[in-house]
C-alpha positions as CSV (number, residue, x, y, z in Angstrom):
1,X,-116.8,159.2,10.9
2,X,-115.6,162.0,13.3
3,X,-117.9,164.8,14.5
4,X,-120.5,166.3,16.7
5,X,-122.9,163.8,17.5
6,X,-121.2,160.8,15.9
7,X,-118.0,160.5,18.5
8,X,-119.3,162.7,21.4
9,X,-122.7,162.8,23.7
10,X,-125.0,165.1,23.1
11,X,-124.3,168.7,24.8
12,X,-127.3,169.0,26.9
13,X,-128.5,172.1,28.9
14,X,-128.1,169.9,31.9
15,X,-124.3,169.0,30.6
16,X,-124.3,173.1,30.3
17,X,-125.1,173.9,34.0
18,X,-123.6,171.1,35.5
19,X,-120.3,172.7,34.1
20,X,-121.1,176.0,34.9
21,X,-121.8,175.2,38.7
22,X,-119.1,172.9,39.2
23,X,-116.5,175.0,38.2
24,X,-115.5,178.6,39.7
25,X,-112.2,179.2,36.3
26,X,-114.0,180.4,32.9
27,X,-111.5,178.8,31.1
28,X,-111.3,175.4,32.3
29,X,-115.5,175.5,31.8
30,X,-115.2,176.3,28.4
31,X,-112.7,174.2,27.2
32,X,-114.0,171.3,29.2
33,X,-117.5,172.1,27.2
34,X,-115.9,172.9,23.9
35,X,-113.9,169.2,24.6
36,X,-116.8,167.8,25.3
37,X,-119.3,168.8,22.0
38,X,-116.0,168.4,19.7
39,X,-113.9,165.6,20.5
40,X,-111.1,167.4,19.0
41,X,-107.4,167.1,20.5
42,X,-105.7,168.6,22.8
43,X,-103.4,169.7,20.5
44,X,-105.9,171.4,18.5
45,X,-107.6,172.9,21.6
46,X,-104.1,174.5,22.3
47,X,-103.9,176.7,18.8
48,X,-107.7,178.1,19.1
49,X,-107.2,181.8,18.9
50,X,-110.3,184.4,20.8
51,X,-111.2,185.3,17.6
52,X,-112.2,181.7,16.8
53,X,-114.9,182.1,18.4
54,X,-117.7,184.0,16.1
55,X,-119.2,187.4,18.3
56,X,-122.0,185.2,18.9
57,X,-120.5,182.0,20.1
58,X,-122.6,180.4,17.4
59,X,-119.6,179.4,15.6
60,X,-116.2,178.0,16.4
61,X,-113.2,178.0,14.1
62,X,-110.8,175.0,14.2
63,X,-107.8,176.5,12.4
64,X,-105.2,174.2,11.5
65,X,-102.4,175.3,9.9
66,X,-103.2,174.6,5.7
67,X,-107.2,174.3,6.5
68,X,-109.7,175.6,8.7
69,X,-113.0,174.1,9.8
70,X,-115.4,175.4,11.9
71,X,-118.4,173.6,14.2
72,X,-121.7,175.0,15.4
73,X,-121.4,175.7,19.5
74,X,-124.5,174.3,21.4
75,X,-126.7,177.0,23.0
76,X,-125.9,175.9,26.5
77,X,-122.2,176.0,25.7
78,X,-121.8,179.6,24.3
79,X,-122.4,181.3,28.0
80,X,-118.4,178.6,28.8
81,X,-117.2,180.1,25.6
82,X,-117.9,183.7,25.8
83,X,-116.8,183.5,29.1
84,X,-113.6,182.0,28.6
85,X,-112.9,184.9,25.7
86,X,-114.3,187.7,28.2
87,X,-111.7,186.7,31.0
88,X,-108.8,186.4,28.5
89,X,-109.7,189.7,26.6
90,X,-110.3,191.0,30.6
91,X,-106.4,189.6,31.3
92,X,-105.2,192.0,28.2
93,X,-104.7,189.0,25.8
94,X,-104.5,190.0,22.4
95,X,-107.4,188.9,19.8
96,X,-104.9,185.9,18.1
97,X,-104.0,184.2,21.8
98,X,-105.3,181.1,22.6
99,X,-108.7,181.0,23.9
100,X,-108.2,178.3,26.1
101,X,-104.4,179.5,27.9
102,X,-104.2,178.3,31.2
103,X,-107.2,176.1,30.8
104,X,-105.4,172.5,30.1
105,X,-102.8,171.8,32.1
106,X,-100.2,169.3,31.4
107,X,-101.3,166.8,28.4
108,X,-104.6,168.0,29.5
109,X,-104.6,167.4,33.1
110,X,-107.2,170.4,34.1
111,X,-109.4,169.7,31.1
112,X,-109.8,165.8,33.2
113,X,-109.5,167.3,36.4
114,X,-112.4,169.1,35.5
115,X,-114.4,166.8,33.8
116,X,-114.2,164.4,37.2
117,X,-114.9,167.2,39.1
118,X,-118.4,167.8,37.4
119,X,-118.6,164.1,36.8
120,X,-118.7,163.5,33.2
121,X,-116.9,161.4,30.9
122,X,-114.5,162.9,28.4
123,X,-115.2,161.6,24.7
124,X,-112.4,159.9,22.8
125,X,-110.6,162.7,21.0
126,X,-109.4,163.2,17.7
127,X,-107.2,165.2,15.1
128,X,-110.1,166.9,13.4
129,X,-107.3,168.5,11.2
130,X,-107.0,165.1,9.4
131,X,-111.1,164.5,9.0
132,X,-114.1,166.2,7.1
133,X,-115.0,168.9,10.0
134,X,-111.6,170.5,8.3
135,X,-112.9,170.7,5.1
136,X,-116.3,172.1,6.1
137,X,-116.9,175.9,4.7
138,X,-119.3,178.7,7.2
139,X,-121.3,181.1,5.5
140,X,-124.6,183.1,6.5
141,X,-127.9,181.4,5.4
142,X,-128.3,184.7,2.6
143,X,-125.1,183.3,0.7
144,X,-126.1,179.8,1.3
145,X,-129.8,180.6,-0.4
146,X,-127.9,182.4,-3.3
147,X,-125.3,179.5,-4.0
148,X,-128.3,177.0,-3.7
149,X,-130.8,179.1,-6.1
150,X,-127.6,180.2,-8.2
């Protein structure tokens, strides 16, 4: 099994403000925290568009390119992620640019770089594309109650 919780740590407040006070670029905090609760490549990392990210941050899309799935963002991780979408939005990006541009590096050198600077260890990633979270549906909890009562 791939997923939240199964092939990556838990994303703890501490985990939250260790990133946040380690590192100074918005960008390189919230991929490094969106790496770190997903597990997901860095390939996928590289086609997340801004508007992936639900108004919120309670909600991240993981487009791929015949299915979409989507993952819940840990509270202490949505302060990275809105972030990292204000200072792209700041920079004149355009709502379909990649949330995380200029946040990788090479074959994801920042996104380790990072990690090492803060002093955590990067989970094994994976092509979520190819695994249930791509098959998983996001609706409010009204249309969930009405599909469960029917």
């Amino acid at each position: 099994m791939v997923g939240p919780g199964l092939t990556t740590d838990p994303f703890t407040t501490d985990t939250g403000a260790r990133i946040h006070e380690r590192l100074a670029h918005p960008v390189r905090a919230g991929v490094l925290g969106t790496t770190l609760f997903t597990g997901v490549s860095y390939s996928t990392l590289t086609k997340i568009p801004l508007d992936a990210l639900s108004e919120s941050a309670h909600v991240l899309r993981l487009d791929s390119a015949d299915r979409g799935g989507a993952v819940a963002v840990p509270d202490s991780a949505r302060p990275l992620l809105l972030a990292a979408r204000s200072f792209q939005l700041q920079r004149g990006a355009a709502p379909s640019a990649a949330l995380f541009r200029g946040g990788l590096g090479g074959e994801g050198r920042f996104v380790r770089d990072s990690a090492d600077a803060c002093g955590l260890t990067l989970p094994v990633r994976h092509r979520w594309d190819r695994h249930w979270p791509a098959t998983v549906a996001v609706s409010t909890l009204a249309t969930a109650l009405e599909i469960s009562v029917g």
